[in-house]
N, C-alpha and C positions, 0 to 999 in steps of 0.2 A: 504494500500500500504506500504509493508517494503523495506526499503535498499535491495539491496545484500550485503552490506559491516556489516548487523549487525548479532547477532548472538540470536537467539533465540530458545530457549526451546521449541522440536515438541509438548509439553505436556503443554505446556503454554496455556491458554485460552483468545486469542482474541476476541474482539468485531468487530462488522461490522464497517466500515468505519476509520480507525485506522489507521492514517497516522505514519509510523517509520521511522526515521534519519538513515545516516549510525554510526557505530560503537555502537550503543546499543545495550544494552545486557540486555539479560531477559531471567530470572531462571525459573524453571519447576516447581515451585510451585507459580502460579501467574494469576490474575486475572485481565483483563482491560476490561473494558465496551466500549461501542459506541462512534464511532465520536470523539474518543483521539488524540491528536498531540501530539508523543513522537521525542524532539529534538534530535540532535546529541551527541554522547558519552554520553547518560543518562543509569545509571545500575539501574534496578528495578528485588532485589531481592524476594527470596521463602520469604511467607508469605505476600504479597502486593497483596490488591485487590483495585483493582482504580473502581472508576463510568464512570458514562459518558461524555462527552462532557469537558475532564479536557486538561489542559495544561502543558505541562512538558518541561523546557527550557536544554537547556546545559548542562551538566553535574551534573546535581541532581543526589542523590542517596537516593532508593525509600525502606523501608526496610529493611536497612540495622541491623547486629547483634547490640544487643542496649549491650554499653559502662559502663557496670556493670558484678565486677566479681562474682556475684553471677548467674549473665544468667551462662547456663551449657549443650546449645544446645537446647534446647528446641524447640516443635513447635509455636510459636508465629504470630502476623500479625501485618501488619502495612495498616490501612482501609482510604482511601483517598475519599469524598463525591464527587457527582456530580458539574461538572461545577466551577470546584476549578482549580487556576493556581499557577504551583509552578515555580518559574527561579531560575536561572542559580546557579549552585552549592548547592541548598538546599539538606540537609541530615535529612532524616525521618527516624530514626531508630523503629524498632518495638519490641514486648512490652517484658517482663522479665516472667518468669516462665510459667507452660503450662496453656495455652488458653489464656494467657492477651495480649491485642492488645494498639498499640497506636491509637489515633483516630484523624484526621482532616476535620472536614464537608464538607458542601457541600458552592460552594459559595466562598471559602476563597481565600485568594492572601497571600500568602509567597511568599515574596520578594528574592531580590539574594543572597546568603549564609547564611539564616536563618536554624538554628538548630532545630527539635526537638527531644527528648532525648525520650527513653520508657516511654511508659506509659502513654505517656502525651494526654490528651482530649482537642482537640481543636473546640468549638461551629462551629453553620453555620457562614456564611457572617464575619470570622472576617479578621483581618490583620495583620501580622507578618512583619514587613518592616527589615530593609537591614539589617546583622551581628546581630539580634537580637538571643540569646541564651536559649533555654527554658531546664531547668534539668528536671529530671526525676519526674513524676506522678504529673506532673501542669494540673492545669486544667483552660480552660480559656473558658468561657459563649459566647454567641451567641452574634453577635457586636460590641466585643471589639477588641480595635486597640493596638497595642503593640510597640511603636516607635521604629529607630533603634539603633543598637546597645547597646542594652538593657539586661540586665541577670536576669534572672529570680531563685530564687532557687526551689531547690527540694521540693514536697508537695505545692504550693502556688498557690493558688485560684484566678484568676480575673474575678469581676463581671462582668453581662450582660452590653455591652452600655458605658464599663468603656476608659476612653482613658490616657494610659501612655505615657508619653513625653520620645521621644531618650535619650539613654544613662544614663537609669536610671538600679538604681540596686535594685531589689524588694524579700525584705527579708519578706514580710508580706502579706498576704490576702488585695488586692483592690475590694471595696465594690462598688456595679452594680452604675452606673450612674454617678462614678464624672470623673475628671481629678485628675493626679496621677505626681508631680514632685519631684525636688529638691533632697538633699541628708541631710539626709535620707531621704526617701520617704515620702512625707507628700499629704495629702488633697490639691489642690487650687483651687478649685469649680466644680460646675455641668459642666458633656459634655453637656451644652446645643446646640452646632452648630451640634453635633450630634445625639441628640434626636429631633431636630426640623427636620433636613434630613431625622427623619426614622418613621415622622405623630406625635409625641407628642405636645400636645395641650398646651397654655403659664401657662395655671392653674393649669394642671400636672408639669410641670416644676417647675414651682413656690413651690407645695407642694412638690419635691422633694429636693427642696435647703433649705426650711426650716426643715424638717427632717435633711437635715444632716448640717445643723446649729447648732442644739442642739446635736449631736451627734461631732462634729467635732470644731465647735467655740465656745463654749460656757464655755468650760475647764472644764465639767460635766468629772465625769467617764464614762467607758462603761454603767455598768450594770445601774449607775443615769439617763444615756441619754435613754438607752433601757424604760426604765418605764415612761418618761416625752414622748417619742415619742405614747406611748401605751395609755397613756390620753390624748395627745396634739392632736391628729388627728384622722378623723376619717376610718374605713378601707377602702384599696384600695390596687388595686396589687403592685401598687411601694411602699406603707407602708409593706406589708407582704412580697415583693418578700428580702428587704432591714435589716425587721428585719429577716426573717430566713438566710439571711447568715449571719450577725455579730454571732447570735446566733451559730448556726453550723460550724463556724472557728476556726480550730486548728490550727494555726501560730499566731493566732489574727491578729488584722486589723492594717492597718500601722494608721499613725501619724494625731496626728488632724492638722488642717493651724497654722503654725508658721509664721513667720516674720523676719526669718533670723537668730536671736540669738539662736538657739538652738543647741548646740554643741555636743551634745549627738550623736553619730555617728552609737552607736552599734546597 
């Protein structure tokens, strides 16, 4: 069921049951699947292929040209998962040169005027809360929660599971399973209240907080804590899932736990 007050593209590709607000507007290169609720005054430009059963509040804008002068028209997309809600005023810009797409799963909740920039990869089930800012070619894993008002830079990595506290500024790769505060961005322990929500067992956990014990408390180096986690434990997916991304980060990982006196700001 659409408005008569919106305007949409004959060329547009609707799905069955796709309820549309008045004053929306949607471009002729566009794609929405089944059973969508598209709010009032939402633009969902060419190159947005939404799934199913998603939610789109107020004034979001879906697709939009991504805010780099090296885009130069290209055909690009911005690909939105199943069962994902986005409110009021979020902007999904899509991706930079031809065929790169931004991506946000299925499952997810962008909160009200969260940002994301091209290119950015956003997992299933995560959360993007309120004025949170993500730059361009972030990539954020399956479960992580990203507090509001938070800025992310360009190129930076957040692990699976990982949880950043509001109003944080994250210059560096957040490594899957801990919590992420303070400034600079430092370690202050396992998400354990949310790995326990999502079925991990207290012995799992446990071997998580001790990997990144030594990895993060212990005032070892990287590569010293890499090779004591490689003998201290033995394998399992959160010891492998844990060392291949410290391994494979090119920002490097932020800060091990401080206690406050650490001034170093850069």
């Amino acid at each position: 069921m659409s408005s008569p007050l919106s305007s949409i593209h004959p060329k547009a590709r609707i799905g069955k049951n796709v309820e549309i607000g008045p004053f929306v507007t949607i471009y002729e290169d566009v794609e929405i699947g089944d059973s969508c609720k598209i709010g009032p005054s939402v633009t969902i430009m060419n190159g947005a292929r939404i799934g199913n059963n998603c939610k789109i509040f107020p004034g979001a804008v879906i697709s939009g040209e991504p805010q780099d002068l090296k885009y130069k028209g290209e055909s690009t997309f911005a690909l939105i998962g199943d069962n994902t809600t986005i409110r009021e005023c979020v902007t999904v810009n899509k991706g930079t040169t031809g065929g790169n797409k931004t991506i946000v799963g299925s499952n997810c909740l962008l909160m009200a005027y969260a940002h994301v920039a091209h290119d950015c990869i956003i997992g299933n089930n995560c959360v993007i809360s309120n004025n949170a800012a993500l730059a361009g070619h972030i990539i954020i894993e399956d479960y992580a929660v990203l507090g509001g008002v938070s800025a992310v830079h360009q190129f930076v990595k957040i692990g699976q599971h990982a949880f950043v506290s509001g109003g944080s500024l994250v210059r560096k790769d957040v490594p899957p399973f801990v919590k992420a505060a303070k400034e600079p961005l430092s370690y202050i322990g396992i998400n354990s209240i949310g790995l326990r929500r999502r079925g991990f067992n207290e012995d799992t956990i446990s071997r998580i907080e001790d990997i990144y014990r030594i990895l993060f408390v212990k005032n070892h180096n990287v590569s010293k804590a890499l090779t004591l986690i490689e003998q201290e434990f033995d394998s399992s997916p959160e010891k492998n899932i844990i060392l291949d991304f410290i391994r494979h980060s090119e920002r490097g990982i932020m800060k091990g736990y401080t206690n406050g006196r650490d001034e170093n700001h850069i």
